[in-house]
C-alpha positions as CSV (number, residue, x, y, z in Angstrom):
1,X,5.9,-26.1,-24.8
2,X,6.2,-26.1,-20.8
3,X,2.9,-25.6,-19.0
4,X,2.7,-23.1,-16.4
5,X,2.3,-23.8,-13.0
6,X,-1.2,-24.7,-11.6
7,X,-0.7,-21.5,-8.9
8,X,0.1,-19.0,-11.5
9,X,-2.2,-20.3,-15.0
10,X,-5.3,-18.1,-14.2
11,X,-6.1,-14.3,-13.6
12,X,-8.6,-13.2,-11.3
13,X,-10.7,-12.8,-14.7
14,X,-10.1,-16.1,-16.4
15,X,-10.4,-18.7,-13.7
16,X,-12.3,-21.7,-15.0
17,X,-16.3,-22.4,-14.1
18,X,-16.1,-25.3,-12.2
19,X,-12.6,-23.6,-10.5
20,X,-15.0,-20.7,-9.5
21,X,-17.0,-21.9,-6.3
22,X,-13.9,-23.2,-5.0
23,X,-11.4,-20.2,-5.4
24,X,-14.4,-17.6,-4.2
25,X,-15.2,-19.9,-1.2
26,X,-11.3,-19.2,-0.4
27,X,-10.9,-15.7,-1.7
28,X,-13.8,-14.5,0.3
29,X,-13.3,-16.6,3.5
30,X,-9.1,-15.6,3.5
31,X,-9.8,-12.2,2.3
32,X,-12.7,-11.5,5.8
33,X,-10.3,-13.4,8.3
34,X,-7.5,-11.0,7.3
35,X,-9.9,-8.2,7.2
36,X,-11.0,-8.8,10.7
37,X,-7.8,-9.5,12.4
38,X,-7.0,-6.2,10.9
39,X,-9.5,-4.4,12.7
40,X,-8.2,-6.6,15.9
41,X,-5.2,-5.1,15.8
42,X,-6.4,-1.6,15.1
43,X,-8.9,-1.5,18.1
44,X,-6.1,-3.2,20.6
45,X,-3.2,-1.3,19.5
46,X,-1.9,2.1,20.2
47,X,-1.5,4.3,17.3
48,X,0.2,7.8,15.9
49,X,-0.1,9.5,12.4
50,X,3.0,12.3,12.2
51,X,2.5,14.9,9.5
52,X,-1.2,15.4,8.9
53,X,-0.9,18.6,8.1
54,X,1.1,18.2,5.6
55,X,-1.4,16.4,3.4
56,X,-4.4,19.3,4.8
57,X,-4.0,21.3,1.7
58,X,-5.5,19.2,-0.9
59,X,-7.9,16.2,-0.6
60,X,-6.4,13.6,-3.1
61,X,-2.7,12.7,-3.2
62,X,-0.3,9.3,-4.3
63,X,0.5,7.9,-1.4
64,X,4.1,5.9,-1.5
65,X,5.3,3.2,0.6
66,X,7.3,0.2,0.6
67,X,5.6,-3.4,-0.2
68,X,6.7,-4.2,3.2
69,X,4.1,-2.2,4.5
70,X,1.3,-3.0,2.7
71,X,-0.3,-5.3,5.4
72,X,0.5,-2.2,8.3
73,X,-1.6,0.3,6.8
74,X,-4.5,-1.1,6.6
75,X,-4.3,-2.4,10.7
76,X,-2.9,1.3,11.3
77,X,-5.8,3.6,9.3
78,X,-9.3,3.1,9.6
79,X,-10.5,3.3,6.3
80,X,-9.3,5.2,3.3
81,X,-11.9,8.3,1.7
82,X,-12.0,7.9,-2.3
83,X,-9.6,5.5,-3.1
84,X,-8.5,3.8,-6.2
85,X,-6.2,0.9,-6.2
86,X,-4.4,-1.3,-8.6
87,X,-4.1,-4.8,-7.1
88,X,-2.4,-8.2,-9.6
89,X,-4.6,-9.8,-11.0
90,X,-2.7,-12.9,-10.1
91,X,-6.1,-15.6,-9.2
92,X,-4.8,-16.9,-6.2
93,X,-4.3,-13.0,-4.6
94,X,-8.0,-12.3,-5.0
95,X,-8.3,-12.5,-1.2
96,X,-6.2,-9.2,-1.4
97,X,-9.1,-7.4,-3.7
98,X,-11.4,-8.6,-0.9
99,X,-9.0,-7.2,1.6
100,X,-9.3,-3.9,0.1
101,X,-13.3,-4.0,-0.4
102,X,-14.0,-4.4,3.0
103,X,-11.8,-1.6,4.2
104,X,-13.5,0.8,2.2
105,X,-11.4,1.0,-0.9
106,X,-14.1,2.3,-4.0
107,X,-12.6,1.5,-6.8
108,X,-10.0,-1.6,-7.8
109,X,-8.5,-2.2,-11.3
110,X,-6.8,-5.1,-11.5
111,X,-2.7,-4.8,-13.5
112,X,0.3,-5.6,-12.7
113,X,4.1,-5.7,-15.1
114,X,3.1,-8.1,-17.6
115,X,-0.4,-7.8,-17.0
116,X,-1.7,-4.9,-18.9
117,X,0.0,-2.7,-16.6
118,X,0.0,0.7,-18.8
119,X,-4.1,0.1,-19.3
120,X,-4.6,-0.2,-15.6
121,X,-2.0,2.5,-14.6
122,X,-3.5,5.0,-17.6
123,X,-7.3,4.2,-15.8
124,X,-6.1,5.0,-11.8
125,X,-4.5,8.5,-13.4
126,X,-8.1,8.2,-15.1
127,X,-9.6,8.5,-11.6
128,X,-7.0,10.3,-10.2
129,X,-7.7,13.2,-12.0
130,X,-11.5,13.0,-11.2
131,X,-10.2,13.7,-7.1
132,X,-9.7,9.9,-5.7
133,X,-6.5,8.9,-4.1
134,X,-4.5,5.7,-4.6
135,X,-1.1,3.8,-2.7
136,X,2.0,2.7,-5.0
137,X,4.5,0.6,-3.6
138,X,7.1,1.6,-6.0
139,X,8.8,-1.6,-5.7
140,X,6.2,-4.1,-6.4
141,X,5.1,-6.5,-8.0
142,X,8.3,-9.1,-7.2
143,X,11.4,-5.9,-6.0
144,X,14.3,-5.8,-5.8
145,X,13.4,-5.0,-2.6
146,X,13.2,-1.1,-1.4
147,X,14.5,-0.2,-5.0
148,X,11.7,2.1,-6.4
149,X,10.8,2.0,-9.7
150,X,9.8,5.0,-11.9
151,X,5.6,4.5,-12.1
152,X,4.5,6.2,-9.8
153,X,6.5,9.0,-11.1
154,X,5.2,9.2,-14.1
155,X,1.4,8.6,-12.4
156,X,2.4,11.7,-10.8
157,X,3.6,13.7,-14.1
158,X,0.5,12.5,-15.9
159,X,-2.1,12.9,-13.4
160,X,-0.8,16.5,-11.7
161,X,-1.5,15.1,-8.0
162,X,1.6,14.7,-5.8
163,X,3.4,11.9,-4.4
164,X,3.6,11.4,-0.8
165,X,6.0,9.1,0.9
166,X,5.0,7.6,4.6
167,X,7.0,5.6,6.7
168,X,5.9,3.0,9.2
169,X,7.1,1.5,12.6
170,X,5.4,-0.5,14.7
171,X,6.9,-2.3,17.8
172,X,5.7,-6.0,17.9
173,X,5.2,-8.0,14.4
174,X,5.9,-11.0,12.4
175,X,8.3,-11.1,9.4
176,X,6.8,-13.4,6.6
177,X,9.0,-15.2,4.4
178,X,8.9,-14.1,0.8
179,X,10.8,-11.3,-1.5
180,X,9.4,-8.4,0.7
181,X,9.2,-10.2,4.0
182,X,5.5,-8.5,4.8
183,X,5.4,-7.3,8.3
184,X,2.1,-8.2,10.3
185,X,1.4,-6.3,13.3
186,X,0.6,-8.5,16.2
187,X,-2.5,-6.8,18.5
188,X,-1.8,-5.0,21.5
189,X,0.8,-3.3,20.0
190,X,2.3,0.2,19.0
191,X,2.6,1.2,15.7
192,X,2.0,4.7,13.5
193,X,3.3,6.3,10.2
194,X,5.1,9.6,9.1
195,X,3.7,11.2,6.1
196,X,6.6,13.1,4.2
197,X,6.6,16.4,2.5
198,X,4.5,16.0,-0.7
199,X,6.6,15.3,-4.4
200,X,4.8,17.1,-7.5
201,X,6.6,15.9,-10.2
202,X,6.9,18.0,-13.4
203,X,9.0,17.1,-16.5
204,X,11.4,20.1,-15.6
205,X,12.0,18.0,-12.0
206,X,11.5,14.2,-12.9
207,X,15.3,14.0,-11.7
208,X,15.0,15.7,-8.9
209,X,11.8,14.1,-7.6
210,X,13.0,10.7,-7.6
211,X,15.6,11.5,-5.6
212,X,13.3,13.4,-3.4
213,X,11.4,10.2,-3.1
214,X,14.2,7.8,-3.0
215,X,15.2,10.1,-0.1
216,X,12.0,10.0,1.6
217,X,11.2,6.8,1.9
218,X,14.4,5.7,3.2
219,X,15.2,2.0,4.2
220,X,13.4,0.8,7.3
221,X,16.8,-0.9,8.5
222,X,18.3,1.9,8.6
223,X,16.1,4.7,10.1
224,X,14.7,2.4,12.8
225,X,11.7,0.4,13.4
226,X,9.7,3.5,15.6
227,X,10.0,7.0,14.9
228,X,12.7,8.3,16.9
229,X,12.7,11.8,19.2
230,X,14.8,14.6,19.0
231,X,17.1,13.4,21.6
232,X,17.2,10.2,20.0
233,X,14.7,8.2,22.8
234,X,11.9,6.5,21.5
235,X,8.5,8.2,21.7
236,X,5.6,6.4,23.0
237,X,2.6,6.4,20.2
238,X,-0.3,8.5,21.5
239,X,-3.4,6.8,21.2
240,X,-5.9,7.9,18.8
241,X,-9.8,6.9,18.2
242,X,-9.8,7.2,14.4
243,X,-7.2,7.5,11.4
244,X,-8.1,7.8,7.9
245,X,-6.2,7.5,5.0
């Protein structure tokens, strides 16, 4: 029987006691450096949120976004209000968990594929229902990239709160190597998001609504790294004092 590789043997909940100072000591010092360059970047960089009002009628909502982005919205919103996320449990991503702590996520359950994944989706529809919000990236944990996958579908069908997609740009970043090559935003640049018409599915529009979402989220390759105008010129980001999510 092959032994698993040292990186991948534990979960955030099984990692050995005299592992434990060690991996906290990293988790906690990784997880506040990223934290705080965040917050770098957000206080340096110019910003713009397009379609707020179109998340104004209801307080909690799915929101949808490619793995890509995961790094760009928290340098792009300030902090999220009622949130529930599910993070993997994977040991050596606990930083990730501490990521999301400081920036005001409430509540984390830890699943992934593989990794009691039903359980931890079945408790985040738990807490949807009870009026917090959550982010899917519908093509996590490992991709294909910008293929979506049918969870957060069914989150939507189970918990009756609706999907909606947002889209990112952002001028000046760094690709990282990797299956979703993460884009970091550097500081002192622009960058904002596009929140799409919300998706409520239904079991009489399942169909439908993944198209609708597939549709939505687009490929960034292919609509552009900045929102565009209608005359097809580039608008400059407006700067704004606060965001929320």
């Amino acid at each position: 029987m092959t032994s698993r590789p040292f990186t991948s043997r534990y979960l955030v909940d099984n990692v050995p006691l005299w592992l434990r100072p060690f991996h906290d000591a990293f988790s906690y010092s990784l997880g506040s450096f990223l934290f705080a360059y965040s917050r770098l970047v957000y206080f340096t960089s110019r910003k713009e949120v397009v379609g707020r009002e179109r998340i104004e009628t209801r307080s909690n909502h799915i929101f949808c976004y490619w793995h890509v982005f995961m790094p760009m919205a928290i340098c792009l919103f300030y902090r999220p209000r009622q949130h529930v996320w599910m993070l993997h449990p994977a040991w050596l991503a606990k930083h990730v968990s501490i990521v999301a702590r400081l920036f005001g996520v409430e509540q984390i359950v830890f699943g992934s594929t593989g990794h009691r994944g039903r359980e931890a989706a079945d408790e985040v529809i738990e807490y949807l229902k009870k009026g917090f919000s959550t982010v899917v990236f519908p093509d996590a944990p490992r991709g294909p990239r910008f293929v979506a996958k049918d969870g957060v579908l069914h989150m939507s069908l189970k918990s009756g709160v609706p999907i909606v997609p947002v889209r990112f740009w952002v001028s000046r970043y760094v690709e990282l190597k990797g299956w979703d090559r993460k884009r970091i935003p550097w500081p002192l640049t622009a960058m904002g998001a596009e929140f799409q018409l919300p998706i409520l599915v239904t079991e009489k529009n399942f169909d439908e609504a993944r198209e609708r979402l597939i549709e939505a989220l687009g490929v960034p390759e292919k609509w552009g790294q900045r929102r565009k105008g209608a005359e097809g010129q580039v608008r400059p980001p407006a700067q704004t004092a606060s965001i929320d999510l």
